[in-house]
N, C-alpha and C positions, 0 to 999 in steps of 0.2 A: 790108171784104169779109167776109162772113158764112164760119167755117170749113167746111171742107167735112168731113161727116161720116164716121166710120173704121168700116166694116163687114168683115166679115172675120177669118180668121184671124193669127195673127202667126206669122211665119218662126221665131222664137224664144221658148223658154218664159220668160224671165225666171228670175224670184226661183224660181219653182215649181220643182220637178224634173220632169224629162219622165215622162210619161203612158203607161200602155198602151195604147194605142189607135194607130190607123195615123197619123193626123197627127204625132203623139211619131215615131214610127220613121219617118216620111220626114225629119224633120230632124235624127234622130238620129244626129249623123259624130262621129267620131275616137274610136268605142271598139269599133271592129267586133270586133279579137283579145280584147280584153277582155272581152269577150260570148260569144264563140266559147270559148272558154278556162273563163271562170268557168261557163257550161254545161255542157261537160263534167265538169266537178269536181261539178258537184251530180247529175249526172245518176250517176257512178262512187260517190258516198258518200253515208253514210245522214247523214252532221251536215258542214256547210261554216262555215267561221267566217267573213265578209269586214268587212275593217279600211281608215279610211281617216280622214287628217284631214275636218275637219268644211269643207265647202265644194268637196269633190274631187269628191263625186256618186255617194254607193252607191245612193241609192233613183233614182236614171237609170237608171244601168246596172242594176240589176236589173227596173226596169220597162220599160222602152224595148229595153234590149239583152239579156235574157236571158228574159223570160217566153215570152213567142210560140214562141223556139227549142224553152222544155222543153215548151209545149202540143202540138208538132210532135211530139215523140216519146211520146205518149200519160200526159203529166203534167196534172194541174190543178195549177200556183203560186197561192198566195192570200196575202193579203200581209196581218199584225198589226203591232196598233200596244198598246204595254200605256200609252201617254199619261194614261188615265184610271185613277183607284185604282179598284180591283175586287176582287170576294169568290171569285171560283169562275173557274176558269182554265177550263173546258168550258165554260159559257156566253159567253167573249171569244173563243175559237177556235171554235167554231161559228159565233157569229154573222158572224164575218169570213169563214168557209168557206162559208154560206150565201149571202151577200151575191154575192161570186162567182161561185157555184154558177149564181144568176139570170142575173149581167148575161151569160154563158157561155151560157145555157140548157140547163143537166147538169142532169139527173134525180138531187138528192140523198137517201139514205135512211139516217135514221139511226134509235139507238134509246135508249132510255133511260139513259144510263148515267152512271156516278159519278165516273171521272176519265179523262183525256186517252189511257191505256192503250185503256182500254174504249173511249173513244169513234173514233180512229183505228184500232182491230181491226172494230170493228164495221159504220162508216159504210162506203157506196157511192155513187160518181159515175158515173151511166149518162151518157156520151154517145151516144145511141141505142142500139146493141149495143156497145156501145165500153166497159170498165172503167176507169176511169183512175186515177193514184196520187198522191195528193195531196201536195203540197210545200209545207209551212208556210215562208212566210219573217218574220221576226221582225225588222222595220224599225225600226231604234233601239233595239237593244235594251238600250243603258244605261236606257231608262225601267224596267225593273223593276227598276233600285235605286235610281234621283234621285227617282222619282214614289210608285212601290209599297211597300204598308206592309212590313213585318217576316214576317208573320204568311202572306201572299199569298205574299212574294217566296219565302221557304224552299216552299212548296208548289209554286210555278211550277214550282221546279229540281227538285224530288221527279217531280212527273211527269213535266216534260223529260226524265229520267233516265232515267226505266220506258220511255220511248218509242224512247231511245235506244240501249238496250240490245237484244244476241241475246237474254237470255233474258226472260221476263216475270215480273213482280211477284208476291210471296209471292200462292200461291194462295188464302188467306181474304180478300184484300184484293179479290177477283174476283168480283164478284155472281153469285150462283147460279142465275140467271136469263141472265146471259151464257154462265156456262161451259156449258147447254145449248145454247146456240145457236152456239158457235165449233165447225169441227172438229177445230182445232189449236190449243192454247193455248200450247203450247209455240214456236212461230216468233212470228217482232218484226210488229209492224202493218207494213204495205206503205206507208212515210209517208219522205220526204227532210228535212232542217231545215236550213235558212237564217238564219245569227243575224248581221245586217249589226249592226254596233257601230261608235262611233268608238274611232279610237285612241288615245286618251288614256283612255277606259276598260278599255282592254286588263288592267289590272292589278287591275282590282273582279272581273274575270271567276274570277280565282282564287278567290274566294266559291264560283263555282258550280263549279270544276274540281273541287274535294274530292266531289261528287256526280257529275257529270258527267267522269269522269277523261279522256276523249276530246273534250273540247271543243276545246282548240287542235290536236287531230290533222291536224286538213283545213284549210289558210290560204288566205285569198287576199285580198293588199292593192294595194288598188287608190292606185294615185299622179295625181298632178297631169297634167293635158293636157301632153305635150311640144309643144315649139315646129309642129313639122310638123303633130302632130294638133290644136292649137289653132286651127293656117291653115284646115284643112279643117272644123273646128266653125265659124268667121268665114263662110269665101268658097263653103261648097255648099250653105247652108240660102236666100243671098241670092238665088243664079242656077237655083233649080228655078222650073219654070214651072207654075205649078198657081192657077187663079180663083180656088180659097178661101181664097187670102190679100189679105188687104189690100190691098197694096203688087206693084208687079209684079217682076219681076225685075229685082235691078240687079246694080251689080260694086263692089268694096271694092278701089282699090287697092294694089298692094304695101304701098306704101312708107308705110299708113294700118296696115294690119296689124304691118307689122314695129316700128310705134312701140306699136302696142295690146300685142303680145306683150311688148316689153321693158320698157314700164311695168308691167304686173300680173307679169315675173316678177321683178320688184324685190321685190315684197310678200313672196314665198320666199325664205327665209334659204337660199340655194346651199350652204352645207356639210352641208344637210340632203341634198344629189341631186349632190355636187361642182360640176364647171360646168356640170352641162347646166340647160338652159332651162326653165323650169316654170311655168305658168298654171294659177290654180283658176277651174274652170268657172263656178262662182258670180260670181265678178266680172267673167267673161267675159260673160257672159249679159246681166249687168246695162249695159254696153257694148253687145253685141249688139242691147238694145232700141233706145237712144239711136241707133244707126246705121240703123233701118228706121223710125223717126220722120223721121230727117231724109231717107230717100230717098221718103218719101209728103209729105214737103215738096215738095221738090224737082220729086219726079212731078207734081203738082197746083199749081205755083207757074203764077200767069194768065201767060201769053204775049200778046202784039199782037196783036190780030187774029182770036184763034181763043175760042170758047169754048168752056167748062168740059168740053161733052159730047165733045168733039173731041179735047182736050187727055187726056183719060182712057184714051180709045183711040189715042194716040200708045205708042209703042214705040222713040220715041230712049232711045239708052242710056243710065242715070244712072248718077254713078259716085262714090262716095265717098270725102273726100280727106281726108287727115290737119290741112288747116285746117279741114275741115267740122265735126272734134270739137275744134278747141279747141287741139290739140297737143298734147304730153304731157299740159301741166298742165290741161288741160281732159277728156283721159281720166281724168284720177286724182278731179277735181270732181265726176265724174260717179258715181263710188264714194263719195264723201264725201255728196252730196247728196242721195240716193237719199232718206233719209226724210224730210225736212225738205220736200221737194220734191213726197212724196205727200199729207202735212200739206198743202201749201197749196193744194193741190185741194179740198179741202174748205171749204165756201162760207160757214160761218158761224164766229164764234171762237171761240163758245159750244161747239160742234160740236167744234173741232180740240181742244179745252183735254180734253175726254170722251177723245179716242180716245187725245189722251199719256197720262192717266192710266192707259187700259187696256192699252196699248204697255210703259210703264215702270213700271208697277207691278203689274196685273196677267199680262202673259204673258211676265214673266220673274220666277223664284223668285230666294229671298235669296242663292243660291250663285252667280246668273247662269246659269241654265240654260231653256230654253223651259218653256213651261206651254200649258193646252190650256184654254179657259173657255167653259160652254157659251151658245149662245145666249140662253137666257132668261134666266139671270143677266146675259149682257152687256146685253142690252135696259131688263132692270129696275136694275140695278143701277147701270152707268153711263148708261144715257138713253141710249143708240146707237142711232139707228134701225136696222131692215134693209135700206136703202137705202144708209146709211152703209157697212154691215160690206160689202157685195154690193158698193161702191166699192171700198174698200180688197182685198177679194178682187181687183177684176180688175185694178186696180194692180198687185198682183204681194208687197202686203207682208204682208196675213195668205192664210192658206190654212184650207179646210177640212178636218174631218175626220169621216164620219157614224158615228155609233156608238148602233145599235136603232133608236130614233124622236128623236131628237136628233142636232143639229150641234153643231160642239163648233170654235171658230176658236185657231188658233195663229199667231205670226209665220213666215212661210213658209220662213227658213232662219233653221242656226246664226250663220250671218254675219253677218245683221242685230241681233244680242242686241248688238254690239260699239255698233257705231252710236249705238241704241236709247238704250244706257246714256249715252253720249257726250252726246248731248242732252241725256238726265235731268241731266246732270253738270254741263253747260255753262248747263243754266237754271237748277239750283240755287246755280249760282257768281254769275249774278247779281242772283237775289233776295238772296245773302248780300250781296254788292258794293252795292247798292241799300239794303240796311239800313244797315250801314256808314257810306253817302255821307248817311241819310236821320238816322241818328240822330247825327251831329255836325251835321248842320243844327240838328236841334231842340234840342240840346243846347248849341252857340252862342248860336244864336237866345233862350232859355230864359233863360242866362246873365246876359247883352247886356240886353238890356229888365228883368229879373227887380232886376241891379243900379241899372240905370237906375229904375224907380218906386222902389226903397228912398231914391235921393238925390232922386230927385224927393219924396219923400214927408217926407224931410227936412228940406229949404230951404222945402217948404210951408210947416212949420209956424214956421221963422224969420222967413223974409221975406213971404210972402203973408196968413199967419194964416189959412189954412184952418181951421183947427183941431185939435185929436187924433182928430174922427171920421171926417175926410176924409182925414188920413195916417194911419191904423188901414187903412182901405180899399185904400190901396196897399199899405201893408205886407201885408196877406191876398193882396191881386193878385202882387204880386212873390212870397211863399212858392210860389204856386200855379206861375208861370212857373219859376222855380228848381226846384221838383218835378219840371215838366216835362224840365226840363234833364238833372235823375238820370236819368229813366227812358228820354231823348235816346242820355245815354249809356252807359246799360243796353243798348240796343237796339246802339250800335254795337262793344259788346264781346261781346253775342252772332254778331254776323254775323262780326265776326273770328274767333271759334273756330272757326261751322258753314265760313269758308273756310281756313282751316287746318285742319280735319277733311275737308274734302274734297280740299285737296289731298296729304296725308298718304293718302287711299283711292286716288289717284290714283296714286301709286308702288307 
């Protein structure tokens, strides 16, 4: 039976983080306070700091659950990313405020100017009669010390600093071409700052605190799903009724949920949150897809009798059961297999062999942190069509990122670096294990025969009388096999060290 083809939106973003856009906020459940809450705080303060382990979903919640609110009360939010090394901080905030500016349709006006002071005093966003105040949020913002040079990064926080401050920057620093054109030089630019970071960086930020003495003033750390908000992120994105999803509405029940909740809050060490229950959205999500695959199963599995047009417009209720995933151990497979699993979508091996290398070696640096690589070099460089990368984007395992006239693809969450490497790990244990098994083959074998033509070559010249020119020839043959043999087990005292080096990197 020929599969039946998946058009449509999905109930769930996956690996992505949710979107500004309305599709993201109809399915966006269980961080409504947290949304309501961290908007207020940015709406109250000119710098917001928000902290969260890596997989909890800061750029959700500030896209899905906090932008629209601050557009609501006459803000433009636009959202940086410092991913790529860069020379001039007023050319990466522009172009991300420009970008916006469009998809919004704000009249932006700006003007010539020198740094981030100048240019947040000076720019304006007309929403028709409307002035509105721009709100930089700075998504990830450990990239400007994993990615960014030295030289960028002390500038970044120099001008952060000026923007962040009541009073403004020594006045010779103030082009004279601005100060005519301001009528008050003296008040701070009309600008909010959002610096989402994980928290494990929390303690690089003291770098910038010595310039920025009020960066941890404003906090807000966002935690893992609780159990109750996890139900409602699971069981309300399934049962909205809306055509432009895929799949129709179905029901996930309990007792499928109460097992998905208590396997992912296994993966939470509990003395981090005492006993309460905790789920990171990222694995949930990844769950979440796996359960709207199997209900467009299900939805479309042929019935007796009826066909395909029939059974589409059917409206029995589907319902998902906790043996539909497997059981525990089939939820937790479901985490483990996610990459291996988008690998084998891909149709040639020539093809899959490209994209591991650009997976594990290109978009993760030597520290294990994400990297961002732009299209052209992935095309040239690894031979990846755009067919390929445009797969894997809507798989859910890279994402993009536009920056000017250029896309630029990253692995789509922290989560996946873990995986990622896991592979790398797991297939270099067996190309070592494979040398090993391969070079006592040849190093036996080598041996074995090597010994054997020296006695053959031997008794030749005893009992056959070959002669010395014919046991000369074995003797050459055997040296050559015996050679062989060293280098046998040359090769398997290499693969022993690289697998004692790797498992030595594994603790």
């Amino acid at each position: 039976m020929k599969p039946i083809a998946v058009t449509g939106n999905s109930r769930y973003p996956g690996t992505s983080p949710f979107a500004d856009d309305t599709l993201s906020r109809k399915t966006f459940f269980g961080r409504s306070e947290e949304s309501r809450t961290l908007a207020n705080q940015i709406s109250a303060n000119r710098l917001v700091l928000v902290y969260a382990k890596s997989g909890v979903g800061k750029t959700s919640l500030l896209k899905a659950g906090v932008m629209h609110r601050l557009r609501a009360e006459g803000y433009l939010p636009f959202v940086v990313r410092l991913n790529i090394k860069e020379e001039d901080p007023v050319e990466v905030v522009e172009a991300a405020l420009r970008i916006e500016a469009q998809r919004k349709n704000i009249e932006m006006e700006t003007e010539n100017v020198q740094n981030l002071w100048e240019f947040f005093k000076t720019v304006e966003l007309w929403d028709e009669d409307t002035l509105l105040t721009p709100i930089m949020i700075i998504d990830q913002f450990e990239e400007l010390f994993t990615i960014q040079e030295h030289d960028f990064r002390t500038l970044f926080i120099e001008e952060l600093s000026a923007v962040t401050r009541k009073y403004p920057p020594k006045s010779d620093s103030i082009s004279e071409e601005i100060k005519k054109k301001l009528h008050n030089i003296a008040s701070p630019p009309p600008l909010r700052i959002v610096l989402a970071v994980r928290e494990d960086f929390l303690g690089v930020l003291e770098e910038a605190a010595e310039t920025i003495p009020q960066i941890f003033s404003c906090r807000f750390r966002l935690a893992p799903l609780s159990a109750e908000k996890a139900r409602d992120a699971l069981k309300e994105p399934a049962e909205l009724k809306d055509e432009s999803f895929y799949t129709r509405p179905f029901e996930i029940q309990d007792s499928a949920i109460d097992d998905i909740i208590e396997s992912l809050s296994k993966q939470i060490q509990r003395e981090e949150f005492g006993q309460a229950v905790h789920v990171e959205p990222f694995q949930l999500q990844l769950i979440c897809i796996r359960i709207e695959e199997i209900a467009f199963q299900k939805q479309h599995k042929p019935k007796k009798q009826l066909p395909i047009k029939k059974q589409k417009k059917k409206t029995d209720n589907i319902q998902i059961s906790t043996e539909d995933l497997g059981y525990s151990s089939g939820i937790m497979d479901i985490l483990k297999d996610f990459y291996s699993k988008v690998l084998q979508k891909i149709p040639k091996a020539r093809k899959r062999r490209a994209v591991r290398r650009l997976c594990e070696s290109a978009l993760i640096t030597d520290s294990g942190r994400r990297n961002s690589i732009g299209k052209e070099q992935i095309v040239n460089k690894f031979k990846i069509s755009p067919e390929i990368l445009a797969l894997l984007v809507k798989e859910r395992l890279l994402r993009t990122d536009q920056r000017a006239n250029e896309t630029f693809y990253e692995l789509s969450h922290d989560s996946l670096v873990k995986p990622v490497l896991t592979s790398r790990q797991l297939s270099s244990s067996l190309k070592e294990r494979l040398r090993i098994v391969g070079g006592v083959l040849i190093g036996c074998i080598g041996v074995i025969f090597g010994l054997f033509m020296i006695i053959l070559g031997i008794t030749s010249i005893d009992d056959t009388g070959v002669g010395i020119l014919g046991a000369s020839f074995m003797f050459i043959f055997s040296a050559v096999l015996l050679f062989g043999a060293y280098y046998g087990f040359k090769i398997f005292k290499s693969g022993r060290s690289g697998l004692k080096r790797l498992k030595l990197a594994d603790l």
